[in-house]
Phi, psi and omega in degrees: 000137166328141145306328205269331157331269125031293174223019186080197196254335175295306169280347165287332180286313181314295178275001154301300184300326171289333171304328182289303188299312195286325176323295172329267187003293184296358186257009191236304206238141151277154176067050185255321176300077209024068188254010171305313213267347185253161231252018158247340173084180176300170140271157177227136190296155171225356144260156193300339198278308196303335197258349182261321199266301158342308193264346197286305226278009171286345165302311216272010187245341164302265173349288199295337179277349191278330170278005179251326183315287204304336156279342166291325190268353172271017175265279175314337181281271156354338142280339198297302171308340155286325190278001211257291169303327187278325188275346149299289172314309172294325180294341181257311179095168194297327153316290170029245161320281187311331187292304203288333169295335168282325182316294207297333166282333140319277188334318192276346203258320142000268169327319182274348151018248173226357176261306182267000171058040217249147219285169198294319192297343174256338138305311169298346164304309187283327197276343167279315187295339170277002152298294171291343180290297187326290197283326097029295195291320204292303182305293181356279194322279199338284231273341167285344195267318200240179170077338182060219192285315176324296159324264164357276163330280203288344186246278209324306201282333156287318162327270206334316170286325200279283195315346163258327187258341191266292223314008185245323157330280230272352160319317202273350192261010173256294199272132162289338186286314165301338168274327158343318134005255164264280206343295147345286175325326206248013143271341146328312182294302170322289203292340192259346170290316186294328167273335180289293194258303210251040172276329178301149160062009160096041156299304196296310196294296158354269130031281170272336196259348173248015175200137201263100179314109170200169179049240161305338190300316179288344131325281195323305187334295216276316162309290176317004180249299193296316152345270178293348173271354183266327177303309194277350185290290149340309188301318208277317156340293190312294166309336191278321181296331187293322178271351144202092170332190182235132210259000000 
């Protein structure tokens, strides 16, 4: 049963926030982490000076869990939904996958054929993108499978975006109406990581002077995009698990 079960959704917050907060705590001081139940208790300051630094540094640590709460709980969304895909994956296993991913990328590229009449070139636009989808979902399962949370993080959960952000990429460099499109988009995109995001150290100017987005580059783009967002989506996973486990 749920903490949110348990103790209602008000007391299930209550104690995510004190969990957070004793976390704070804990990088300073011992025995802050749940430690009522244990047969030394918390610690506690016992001079006035030790109890003003105590208390300070228990100020500077409110603010920051009251900003941090709101990625735990977009955390809990983002496990319920992943473990909601992994227990898909297990019961079918990694053949699995791959079988409902080729039906399904068949299906489409079938459809795109004989149904929509749409040119050899814009099939093979549907059979590369259901190629990297395919192969992208498979690598997911696996690399989720061994290595333990880490492995998950830093490998599964960037597979897992690559496998939603590259196959309308690598579509568009077989089909023109699709590039028509995504290019366009992702050069937009481009232009707002390089003036925005990638200003340290002289990435953009780097960046724009030894590479031209065109071809493959928008593959490269769109993987080097999918990477750190399957990492902070995975970070947040994490966290949601460390603050309230899974019974």
């Amino acid at each position: 049963m749920s903490a949110a079960n348990r103790t209602g959704l008000a007391g299930a917050i209550r104690i995510d926030l004190k969990r957070l907060h004793e976390t704070w705590m804990e990088l300073i001081y011992p025995r802050q982490l749940d430690a009522e139940q244990t047969v030394l208790g918390k610690w506690r300051p016992e001079t006035t000076g030790s109890r003003i630094a105590y208390w300070l540094w228990a100020g500077l640590g409110a603010p920051l869990v009251g900003l941090l709460y709101p990625l735990v709980l977009f955390g809990y969304v983002l496990r319920y939904q992943a473990s909601k895909l992994d227990s898909a994956a297990t019961r079918i296993g990694v053949l699995g996958v791959v079988v409902v991913s080729v039906v399904v990328w068949g299906a489409l590229s079938a459809l795109a054929r004989f149904q929509l009449e749409m040119t050899t070139a814009g099939v093979i636009a549907v059979v590369a993108a259901g190629a990297v989808a395919t192969a992208s979902a498979a690598l997911a399962v696996v690399t989720s499978r061994v290595g333990g949370r880490a492995s998950t993080v830093l490998v599964s959960y960037p597979l897992a975006i690559t496998a939603i952000f590259l196959p309308p990429v690598v579509a568009a460099l077989y089909s023109q109406q699709l590039a028509a499109v995504v290019f366009p988009q992702s050069e937009s995109l481009a232009e707002w990581l390089l003036d925005n995001l990638l200003t340290i150290g002289d990435i953009n100017a780097y960046l724009r002077n030894n590479y031209d987005l065109e071809g493959i580059a928008y593959v490269a783009m769109w993987f080097g995009i999918a990477v750190p967002v399957g990492w902070i989506l995975g970070t947040l996973v994490t966290l949601a698990n460390y603050v309230r486990p899974r019974d």
